[in-house]
N, C-alpha and C positions, 0 to 999 in steps of 0.2 A: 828475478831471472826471467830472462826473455822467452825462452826454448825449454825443450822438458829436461829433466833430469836425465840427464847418461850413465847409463848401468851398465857394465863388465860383468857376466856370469859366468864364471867358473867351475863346469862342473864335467866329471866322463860318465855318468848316469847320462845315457840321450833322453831318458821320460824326465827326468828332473830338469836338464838342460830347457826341454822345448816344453816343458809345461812353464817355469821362469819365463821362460823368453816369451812366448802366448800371452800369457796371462799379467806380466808389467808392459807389454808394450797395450794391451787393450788397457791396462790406467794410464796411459799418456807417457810414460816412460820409453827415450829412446835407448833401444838393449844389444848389447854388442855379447858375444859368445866365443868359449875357448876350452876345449875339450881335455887340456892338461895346462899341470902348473906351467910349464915352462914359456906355452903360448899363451899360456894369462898374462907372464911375467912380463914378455915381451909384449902384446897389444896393451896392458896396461902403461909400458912406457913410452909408447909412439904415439897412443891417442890416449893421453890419461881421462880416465871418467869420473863423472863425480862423486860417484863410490862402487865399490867392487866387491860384488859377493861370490865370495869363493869356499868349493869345498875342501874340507881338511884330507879326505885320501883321496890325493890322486897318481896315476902314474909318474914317473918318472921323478917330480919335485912335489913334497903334499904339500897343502894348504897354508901349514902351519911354516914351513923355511919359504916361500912366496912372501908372506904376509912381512915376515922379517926383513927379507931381502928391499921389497919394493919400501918399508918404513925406512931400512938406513938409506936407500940411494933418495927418498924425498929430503932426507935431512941433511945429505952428503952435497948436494946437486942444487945447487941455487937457481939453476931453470925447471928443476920439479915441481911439477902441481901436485900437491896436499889433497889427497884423499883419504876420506875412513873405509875402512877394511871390515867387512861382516863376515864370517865365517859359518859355514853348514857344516856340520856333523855328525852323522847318527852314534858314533864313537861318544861312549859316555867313558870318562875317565873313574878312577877307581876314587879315589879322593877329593875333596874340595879341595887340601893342600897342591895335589896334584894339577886340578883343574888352574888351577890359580897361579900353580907356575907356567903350566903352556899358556895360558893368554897372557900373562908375563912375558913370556918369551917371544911369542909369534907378532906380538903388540899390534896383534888385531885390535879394533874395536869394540869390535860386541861380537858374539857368538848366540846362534838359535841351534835346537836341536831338533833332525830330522825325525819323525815327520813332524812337519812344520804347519802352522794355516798363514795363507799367501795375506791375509791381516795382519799378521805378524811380523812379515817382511817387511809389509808396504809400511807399517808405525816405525820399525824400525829403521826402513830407509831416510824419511821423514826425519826421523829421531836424532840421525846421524849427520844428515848433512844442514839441517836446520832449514827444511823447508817445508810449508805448511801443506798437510794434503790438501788437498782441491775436493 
């Protein structure tokens, strides 16, 4: 790939939004940002990126009906671009049965739990879309 990776953050935390945003754009990472699900939903589908980290509560649509929604319209939509979906959450679920149906369901990708270290991001950004960090 020519250009750097394009990241979509999804979060309504502004310290977590502009510490993401800061701190992948200084690794080379170009970062687009969207303060609720719905404007994720939508800038996700006009300029899709190459993966999208989104948090699970947010106003209006959370994380987890996002993640869903934008999986069937890539699979529905034969001019969709195919991206993986990471999920932040500081919401720990009661069960692994539990846990295992929401990533089940939301058919995220991968899930980190908040607080997070931005190493963990960047491997798993990497992880996700199959490119080597620099």
């Amino acid at each position: 790939m020519d250009r750097p990776l394009r990241i979509l953050v999804v979060d309504d935390e502004p310290d977590i939004l502009e510490t993401l945003e800061f701190s992948l754009a200084r690794k080379g990472f170009e970062v687009a940002t969207a303060v609720d699900g719905l404007e994720g939903l939508d800038k996700a589908k006009r300029l899709p990126p190459d993966i999208m980290i989104l948090d699970v509560m947010l106003p209006g649509c959370n994380g987890y009906e996002v993640s869903r929604m934008l999986k069937e319209w890539m699979e529905n939509d034969p001019e969709a671009t195919v991206f993986p979906i990471l999920l932040l959450t500081a919401r720990k679920v009661e069960t692994q049965d539990r846990e295992k149906f929401i990533s089940t369901w939301s058919r995220a990708d991968a899930t980190l739990y908040k607080p997070f270290e931005l190493d963990d991001v960047v491997t798993t950004i990497h992880d996700l879309t199959g490119q080597a960090a620099s």
